[in-house]
N, C-alpha and C positions, 0 to 999 in steps of 0.2 A: 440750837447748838447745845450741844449736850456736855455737861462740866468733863468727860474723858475727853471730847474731842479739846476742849480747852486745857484740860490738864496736859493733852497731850502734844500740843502747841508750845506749851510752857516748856516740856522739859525737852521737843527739839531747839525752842532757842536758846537754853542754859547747853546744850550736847553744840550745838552748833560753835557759837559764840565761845564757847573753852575751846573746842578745834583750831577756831581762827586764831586763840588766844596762844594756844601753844606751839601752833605752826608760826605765828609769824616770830614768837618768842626767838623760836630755833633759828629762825632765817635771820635774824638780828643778829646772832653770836656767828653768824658766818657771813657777815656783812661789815670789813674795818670800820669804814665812811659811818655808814650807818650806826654802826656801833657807840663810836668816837661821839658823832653829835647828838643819842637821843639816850643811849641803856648805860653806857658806861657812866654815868652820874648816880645812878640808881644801884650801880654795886658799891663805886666808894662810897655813896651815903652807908650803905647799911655794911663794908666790912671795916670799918672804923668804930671808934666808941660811940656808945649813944650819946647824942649830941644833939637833940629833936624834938620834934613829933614823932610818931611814928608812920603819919601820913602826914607827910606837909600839902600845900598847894601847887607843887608840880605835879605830882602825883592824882591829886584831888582832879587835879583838870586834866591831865591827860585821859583819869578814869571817867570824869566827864564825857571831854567828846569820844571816846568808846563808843559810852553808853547813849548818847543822842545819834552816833548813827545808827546803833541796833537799832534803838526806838524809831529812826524813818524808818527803817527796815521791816519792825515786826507792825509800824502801820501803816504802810503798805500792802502789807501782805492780810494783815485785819480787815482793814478796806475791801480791798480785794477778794477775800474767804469769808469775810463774817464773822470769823471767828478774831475776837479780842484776847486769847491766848495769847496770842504773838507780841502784843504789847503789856499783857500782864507781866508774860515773859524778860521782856526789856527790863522793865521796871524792877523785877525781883532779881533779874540779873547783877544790874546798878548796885541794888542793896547788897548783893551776896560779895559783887568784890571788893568793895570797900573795909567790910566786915573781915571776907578772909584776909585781904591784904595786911590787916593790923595782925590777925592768928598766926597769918604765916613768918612775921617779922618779929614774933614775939621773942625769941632766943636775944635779937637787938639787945644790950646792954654795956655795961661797962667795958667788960672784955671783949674785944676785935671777936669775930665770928673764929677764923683759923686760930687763934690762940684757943680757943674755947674745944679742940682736939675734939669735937662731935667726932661718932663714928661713922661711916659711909651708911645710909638706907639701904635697904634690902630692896628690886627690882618688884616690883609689885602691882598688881590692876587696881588698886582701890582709892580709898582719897589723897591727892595729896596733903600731908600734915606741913605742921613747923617744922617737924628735923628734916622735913624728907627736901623742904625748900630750903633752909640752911643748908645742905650741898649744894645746892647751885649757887650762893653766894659765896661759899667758900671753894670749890672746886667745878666752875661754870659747864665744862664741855664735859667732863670725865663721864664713865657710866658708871652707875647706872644715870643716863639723861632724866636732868628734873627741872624741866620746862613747862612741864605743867600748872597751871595754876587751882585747880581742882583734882580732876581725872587721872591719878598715875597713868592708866593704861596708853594716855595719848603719848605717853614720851615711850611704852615698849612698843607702839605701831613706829617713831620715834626713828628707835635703834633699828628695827628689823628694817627698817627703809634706806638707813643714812648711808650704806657705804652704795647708794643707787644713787640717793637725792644728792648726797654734797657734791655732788659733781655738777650739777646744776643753779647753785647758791652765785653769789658775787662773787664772794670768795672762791671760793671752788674755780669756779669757771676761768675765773684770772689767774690762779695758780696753775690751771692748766695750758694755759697757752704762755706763761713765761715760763712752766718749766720747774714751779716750786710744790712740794707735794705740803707744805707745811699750813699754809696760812687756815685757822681759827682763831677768831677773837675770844677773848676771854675778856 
């Protein structure tokens, strides 16, 4: 195995694993139910004052089992290919969102997020930053879409898709059959 073929293992499960990460992000904000019992905990932690960690151990474990199912996944597919990529992958996965997750929360402070009048991010392919994720905590569905957790560009594939996919979300779908064009969760 040649360290490309492993390099290149690695960075389909960091491409992969942020897709998952930001599509089910998106599917969360258009899911009440869902909403209500797993992500809305995680906006009032962070648009209130800093009162914390900045990762506490909900977080810590939820980013856990993520990262233990990639890891059967990328060994699995290790096993299967030879190639340990896919679990190198997992692992520096693990490392990288715990990491970004503190970068991206770094704005967190005294001042509520919406007091703090950031300006809207610019729509962009590149990384996602801290400001660029401070509008999703301060204005969750608005666009430009930042559901990303790394990759801007998955939230412009994101936009260019939404007025096709939300019609297929929880939401969406039930709005359509009672009739209501309104329903997103924020």
């Amino acid at each position: 195995m040649s360290v490309l073929t492993a390099g290149s293992a690695v960075l389909a499960t960091f491409f992969v694993a942020d897709a998952v990460y930001t599509i089910d992000h998106y599917l969360v904000h258009r899911d009440r139910k869902r909403y209500a019992a797993t992500h809305s905990r995680h906006h009032r932690r962070y648009n209130g004052s800093k009162d914390a960690p900045q990762l506490d151990a909900y977080e810590l474990s939820t980013y856990t089992t993520a990262a233990v199912m990639l890891l059967l996944v990328g060994a699995t597919l290790s096993l299967f290919t030879g190639n340990i990529g896919f679990v190198v992958g997992a692992l520096l996965k693990y490392a990288h969102s715990l990491t970004f997750h503190v970068y991206q929360h770094r704005w967190w402070g005294q001042v509520p997020i919406r007091q703090q009048r950031l300006d809207a991010p610019r729509a962009h392919w590149g990384i996602a930053s801290a400001h660029y994720h401070s509008r999703h905590h301060s204005h969750p569905n608005d666009r430009p879409f930042t559901y990303a957790e790394s990759w801007a560009g998955f939230d412009r594939v994101l936009e260019a898709m939404h007025p096709r996919l939300v019609r297929f979300t929880v939401d969406g779908s039930h709005d359509r059959r009672s009739g209501d064009s309104q329903g997103v969760a924020s």
